[in-house]
C-alpha positions as CSV (number, residue, x, y, z in Angstrom):
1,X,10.3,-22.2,3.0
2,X,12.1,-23.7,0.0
3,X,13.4,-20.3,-1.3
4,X,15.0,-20.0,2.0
5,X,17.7,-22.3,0.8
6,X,18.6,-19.8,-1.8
7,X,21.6,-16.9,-1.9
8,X,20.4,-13.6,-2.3
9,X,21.5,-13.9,-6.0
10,X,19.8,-17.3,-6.9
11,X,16.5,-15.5,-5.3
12,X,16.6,-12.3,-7.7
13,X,17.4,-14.4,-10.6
14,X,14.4,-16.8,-9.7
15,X,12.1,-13.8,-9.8
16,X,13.7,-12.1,-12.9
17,X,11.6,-13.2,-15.7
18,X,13.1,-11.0,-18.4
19,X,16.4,-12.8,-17.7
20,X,14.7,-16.3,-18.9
21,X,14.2,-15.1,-22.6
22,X,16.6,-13.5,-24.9
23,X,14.4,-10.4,-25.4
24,X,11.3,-9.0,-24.0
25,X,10.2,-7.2,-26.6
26,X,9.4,-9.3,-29.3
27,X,7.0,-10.8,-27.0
28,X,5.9,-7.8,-25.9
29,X,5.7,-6.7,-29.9
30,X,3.5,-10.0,-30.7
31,X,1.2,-9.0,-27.6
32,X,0.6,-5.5,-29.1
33,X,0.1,-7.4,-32.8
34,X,-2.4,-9.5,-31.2
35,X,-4.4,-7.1,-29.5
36,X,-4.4,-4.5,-32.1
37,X,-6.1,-7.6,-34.2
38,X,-8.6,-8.7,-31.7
39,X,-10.1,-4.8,-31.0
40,X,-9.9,-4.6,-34.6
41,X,-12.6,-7.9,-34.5
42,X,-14.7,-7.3,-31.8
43,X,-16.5,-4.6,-30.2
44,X,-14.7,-3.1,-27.7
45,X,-14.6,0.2,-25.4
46,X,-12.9,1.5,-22.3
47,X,-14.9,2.1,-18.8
48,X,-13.6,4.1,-15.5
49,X,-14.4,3.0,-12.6
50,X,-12.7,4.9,-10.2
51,X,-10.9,8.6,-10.1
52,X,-7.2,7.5,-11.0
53,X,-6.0,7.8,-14.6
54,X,-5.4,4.0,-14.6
55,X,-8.5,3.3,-13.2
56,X,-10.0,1.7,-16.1
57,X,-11.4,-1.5,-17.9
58,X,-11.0,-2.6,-21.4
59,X,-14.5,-4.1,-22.6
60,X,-15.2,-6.3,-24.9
61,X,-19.4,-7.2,-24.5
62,X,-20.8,-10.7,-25.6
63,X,-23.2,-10.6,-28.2
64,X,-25.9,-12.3,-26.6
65,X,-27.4,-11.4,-23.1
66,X,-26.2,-13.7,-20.3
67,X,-23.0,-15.0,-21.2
68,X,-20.1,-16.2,-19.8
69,X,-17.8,-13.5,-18.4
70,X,-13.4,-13.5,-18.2
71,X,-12.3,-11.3,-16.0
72,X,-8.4,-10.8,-16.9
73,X,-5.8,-8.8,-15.1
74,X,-2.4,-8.0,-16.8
75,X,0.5,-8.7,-15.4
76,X,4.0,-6.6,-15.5
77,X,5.6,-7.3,-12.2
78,X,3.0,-4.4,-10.5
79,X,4.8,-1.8,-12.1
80,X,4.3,-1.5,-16.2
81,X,2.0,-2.6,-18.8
82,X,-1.7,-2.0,-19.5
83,X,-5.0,-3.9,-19.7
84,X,-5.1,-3.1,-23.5
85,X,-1.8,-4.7,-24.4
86,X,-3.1,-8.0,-23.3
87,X,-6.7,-7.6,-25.3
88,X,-5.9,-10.7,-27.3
89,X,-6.8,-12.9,-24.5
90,X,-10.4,-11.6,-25.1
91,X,-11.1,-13.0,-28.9
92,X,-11.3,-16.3,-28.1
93,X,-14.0,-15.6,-25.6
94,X,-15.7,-13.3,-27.2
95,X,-16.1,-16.0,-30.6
96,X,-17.3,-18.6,-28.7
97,X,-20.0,-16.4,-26.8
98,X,-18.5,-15.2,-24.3
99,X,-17.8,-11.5,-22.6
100,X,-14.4,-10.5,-21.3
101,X,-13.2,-7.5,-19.1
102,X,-9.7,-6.8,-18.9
103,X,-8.4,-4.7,-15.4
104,X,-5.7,-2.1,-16.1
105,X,-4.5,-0.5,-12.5
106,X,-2.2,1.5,-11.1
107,X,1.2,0.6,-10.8
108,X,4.2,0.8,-8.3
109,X,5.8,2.5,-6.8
110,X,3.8,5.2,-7.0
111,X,0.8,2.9,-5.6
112,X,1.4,0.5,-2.8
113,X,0.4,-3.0,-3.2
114,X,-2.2,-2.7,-0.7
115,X,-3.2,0.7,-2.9
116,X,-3.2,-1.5,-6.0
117,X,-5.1,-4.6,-4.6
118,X,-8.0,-2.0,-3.5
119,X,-8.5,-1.1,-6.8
120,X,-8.4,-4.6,-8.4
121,X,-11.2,-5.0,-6.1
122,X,-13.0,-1.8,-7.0
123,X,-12.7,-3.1,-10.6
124,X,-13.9,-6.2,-10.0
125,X,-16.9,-4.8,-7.9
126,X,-17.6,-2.5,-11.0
127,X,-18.2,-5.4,-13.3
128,X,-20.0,-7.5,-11.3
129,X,-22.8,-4.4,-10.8
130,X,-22.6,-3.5,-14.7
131,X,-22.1,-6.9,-16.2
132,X,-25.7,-7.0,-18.1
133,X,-25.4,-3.8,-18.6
134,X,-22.3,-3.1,-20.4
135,X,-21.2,-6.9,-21.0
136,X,-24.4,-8.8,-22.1
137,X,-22.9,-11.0,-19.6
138,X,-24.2,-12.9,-16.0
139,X,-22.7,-11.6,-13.1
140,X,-23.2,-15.5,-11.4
141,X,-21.2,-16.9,-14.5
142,X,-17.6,-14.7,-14.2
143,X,-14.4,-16.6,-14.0
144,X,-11.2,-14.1,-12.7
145,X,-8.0,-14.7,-14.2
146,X,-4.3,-13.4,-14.4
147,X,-0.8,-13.5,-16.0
148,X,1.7,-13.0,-13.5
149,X,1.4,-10.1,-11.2
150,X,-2.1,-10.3,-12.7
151,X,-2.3,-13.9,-11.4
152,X,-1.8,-12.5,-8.0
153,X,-4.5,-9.9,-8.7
154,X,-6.8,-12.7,-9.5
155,X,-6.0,-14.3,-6.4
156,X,-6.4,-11.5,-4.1
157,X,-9.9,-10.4,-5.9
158,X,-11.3,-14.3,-5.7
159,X,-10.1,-14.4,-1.8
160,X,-11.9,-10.9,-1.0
161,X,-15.4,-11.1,-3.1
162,X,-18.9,-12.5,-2.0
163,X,-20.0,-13.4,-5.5
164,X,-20.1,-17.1,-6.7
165,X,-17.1,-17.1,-9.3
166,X,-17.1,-19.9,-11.8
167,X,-13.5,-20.3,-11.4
168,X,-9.8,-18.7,-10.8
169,X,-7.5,-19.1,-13.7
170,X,-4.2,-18.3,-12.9
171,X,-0.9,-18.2,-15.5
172,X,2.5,-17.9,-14.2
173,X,0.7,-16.1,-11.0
174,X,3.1,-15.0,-7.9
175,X,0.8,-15.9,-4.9
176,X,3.2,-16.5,-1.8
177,X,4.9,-13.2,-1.4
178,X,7.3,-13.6,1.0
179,X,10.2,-14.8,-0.9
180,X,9.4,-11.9,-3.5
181,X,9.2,-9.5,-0.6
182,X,13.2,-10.9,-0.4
183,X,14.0,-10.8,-3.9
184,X,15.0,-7.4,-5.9
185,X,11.6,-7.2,-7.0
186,X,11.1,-5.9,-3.9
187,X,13.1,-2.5,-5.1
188,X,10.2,-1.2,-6.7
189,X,7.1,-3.6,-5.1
190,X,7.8,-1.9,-1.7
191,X,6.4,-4.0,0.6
192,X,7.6,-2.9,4.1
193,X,7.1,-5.8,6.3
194,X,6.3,-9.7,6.5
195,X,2.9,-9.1,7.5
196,X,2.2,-6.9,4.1
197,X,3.6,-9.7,2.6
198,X,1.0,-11.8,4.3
199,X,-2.1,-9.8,3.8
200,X,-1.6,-9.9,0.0
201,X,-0.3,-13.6,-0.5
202,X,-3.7,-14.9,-2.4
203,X,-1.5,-18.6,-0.9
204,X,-2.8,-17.4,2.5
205,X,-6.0,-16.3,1.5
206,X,-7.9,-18.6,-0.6
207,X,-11.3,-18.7,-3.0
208,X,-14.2,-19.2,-1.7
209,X,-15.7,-22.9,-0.6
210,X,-17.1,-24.7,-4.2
211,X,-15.1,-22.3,-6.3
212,X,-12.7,-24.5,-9.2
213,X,-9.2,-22.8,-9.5
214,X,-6.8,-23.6,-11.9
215,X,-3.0,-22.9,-12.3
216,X,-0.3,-22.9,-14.7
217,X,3.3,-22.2,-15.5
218,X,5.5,-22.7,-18.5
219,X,7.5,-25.7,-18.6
220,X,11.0,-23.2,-19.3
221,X,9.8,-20.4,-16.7
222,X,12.0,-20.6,-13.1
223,X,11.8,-23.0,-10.5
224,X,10.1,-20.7,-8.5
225,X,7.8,-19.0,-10.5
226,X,6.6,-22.9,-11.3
227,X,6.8,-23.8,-7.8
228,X,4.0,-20.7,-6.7
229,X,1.5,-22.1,-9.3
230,X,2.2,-25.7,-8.2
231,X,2.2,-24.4,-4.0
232,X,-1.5,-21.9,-4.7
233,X,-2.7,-25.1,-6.5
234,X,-2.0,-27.7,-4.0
235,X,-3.5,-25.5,-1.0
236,X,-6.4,-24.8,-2.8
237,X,-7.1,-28.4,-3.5
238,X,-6.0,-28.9,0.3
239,X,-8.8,-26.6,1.2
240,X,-11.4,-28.6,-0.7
241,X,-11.7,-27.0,-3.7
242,X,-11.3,-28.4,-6.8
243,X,-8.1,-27.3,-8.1
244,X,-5.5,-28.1,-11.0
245,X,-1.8,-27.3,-11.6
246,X,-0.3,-27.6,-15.5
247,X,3.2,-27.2,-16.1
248,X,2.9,-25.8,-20.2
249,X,5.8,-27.8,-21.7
250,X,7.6,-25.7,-24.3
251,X,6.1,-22.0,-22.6
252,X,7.7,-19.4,-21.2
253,X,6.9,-16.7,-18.9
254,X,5.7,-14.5,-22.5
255,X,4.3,-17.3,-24.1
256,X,2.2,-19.1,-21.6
257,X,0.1,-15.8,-22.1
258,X,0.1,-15.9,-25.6
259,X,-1.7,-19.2,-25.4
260,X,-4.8,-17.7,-24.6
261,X,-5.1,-15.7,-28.2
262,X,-5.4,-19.6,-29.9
263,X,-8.6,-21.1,-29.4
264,X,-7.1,-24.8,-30.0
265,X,-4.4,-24.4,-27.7
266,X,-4.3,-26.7,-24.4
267,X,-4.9,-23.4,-21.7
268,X,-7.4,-22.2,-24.2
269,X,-9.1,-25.5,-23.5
270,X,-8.9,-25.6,-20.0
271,X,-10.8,-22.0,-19.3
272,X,-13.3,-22.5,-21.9
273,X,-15.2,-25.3,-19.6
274,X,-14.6,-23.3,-17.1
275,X,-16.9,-20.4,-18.3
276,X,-19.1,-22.6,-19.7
277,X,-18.0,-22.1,-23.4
C-alpha cells in the first residue's frame, strides 16, 4: 500500500490529472478537432444497446468482412465526456483494415460504479453478438481498450467476459481502486466501502488465461497514475499472461491519448500487432 504513505493532500493531488497540465481544454479542443476529422473520413454511425440515454456506441465498420476489431472506452474520471469526443482513436484502425467500437456510458454520480461497469459489459456483450453484422469485424479477433477511467472499464470488461480477446490495451488506466476510493475523486465516484472498491479493481480481477495485456502511462503524468499501469502490468504478467508496461516519455495524461490518432507513433505501434494490423 504505497499511497498509504501519503497525506490526504498528496493523495488528491496524485489523482487530479487536470492539475498536471496548464489547461484542459486545449486538449480537450484538439480531441474534438481530431474526431470531427476522423468521422468526417470514415463511415461511422451511433448504436443503442440498452434503454439509458448514454447507452450507446459510436461505430466505425471495417471495410472488409472479418477484421480486426478495437473496442475503446473513454475516459473522464467516470463522470464527463463521451465516446464521440475520443473518435480519433478509430482512424488509424479503420486505415489499416481494421473496425473500431467506441463505448459511451453513463456517468457518476447519477450511476454508481457498479451501475456503470454493468453497462460496459452490456456494451461489450452487444458487440461481440453484432460484430459481423454491423462491424464487418470477427468477434474472436477484438482487442478492449481504455484511457483512464476508460482503462479501468477495459479492465473490468476483460476480467468479466468469456470471449477469447486478442488483447487489453490500457492508457493511463486507474485499476487498483482503493487509494482512489481515499482520494477526492471519491466526492463524486461514490464508492461506499472497501469491498466496492474491491469488486471493481480490474488489479484484483484479471484477463483471462492466454490473453496479452498491455499498459501505459505518460512519462509527466503522477506517480500514481504511472504506478497503477506499472502495478495492473506486473500482476498480469505475475499471473502468466503476457503483459507489458511503457512509461510514454514526453506524454501526459491528454496526450498519451492523442497518440493513438498518429499511425507512426510508438502506442500506435504497440496495438496494431495486437489486432493483427
Amino acid at each position: 500500500m504505497s499511497y498509504a504513505a501519503y497525506s490526504q493532500a498528496e493523495l488528491d493531488r496524485q489523482y487530479d490529472a487536470a492539475s498536471t497540465v496548464p489547461s484542459l481544454q486545449i486538449f480537450l479542443d484538439r480531441y474534438s478537432e481530431e474526431s470531427d476529422r476522423t468521422r468526417a473520413a470514415f463511415a461511422n454511425r451511433r448504436a443503442a444497446y440498452g434503454d439509458g440515454e448514454r447507452e450507446w456506441l459510436e461505430l466505425f465498420p471495417a471495410t472488409q468482412p472479418g477484421a480486426p476489431l478495437f473496442f475503446f472506452v473513454h475516459g473522464g474520471y467516470w463522470r464527463r465526456l463521451s465516446a464521440d469526443l475520443l473518435a480519433f482513436v478509430a482512424g488509424p484502425v479503420v486505415r489499416a483494415g481494421g473496425a473500431c467500437a467506441l463505448l459511451n456510458y453513463p456517468l457518476a454520480p447519477a450511476a454508481t460504479l457498479d451501475e456503470i461497469v454493468a453497462a460496459a459489459r452490456r456494451g461489450f456483450a452487444w458487440t461481440v453478438a453484432n460484430a459481423r453484422t454491423e462491424l464487418n469485424a470477427a468477434p474472436e479477433r477484438i482487442v478492449v481498450g481504455g484511457h483512464s477511467a476508460g482503462g479501468h472499464l477495459a479492465g473490468m470488461i476483460a476480467a468479466d467476459t468469456r470471449v477469447a480477446l486478442r488483447g487489453v490495451f490500457g492508457l493511463s488506466g486507474l485499476y487498483e481502486l482503493e487509494p482512489v476510493r481515499r482520494s477526492n475523486v471519491n466526492d463524486w465516484l461514490q464508492l461506499p466501502d472497501a469491498a466496492a472498491a474491491e469488486r471493481n479493481s480490474p488489479l484484483l480481477h484479471l484477463p483471462r488465461a492466454g490473453t496479452p495485456v498491455f499498459a501505459a502511462a505518460g512519462g509527466d503524468e503522477s506517480d500514481e497514475f504511472r504506478r497503477q499501469s506499472r502495478a495492473y502490468a506486473d500482476a498480469c504478467g505475475a499471473a502468466g499472461l503476457a503483459a507489458r508496461y511503457l512509461e510514454a516519455t514526453g506524454q501526459n495524461h491528454f496526450t498519451i491519448a492523442l497518440e493513438l490518432a498518429d499511425p507512426s507513433s510508438e502506442l500506435s505501434g504497440m496495438l496494431a500487432p495486437m489486432l493483427g494490423l
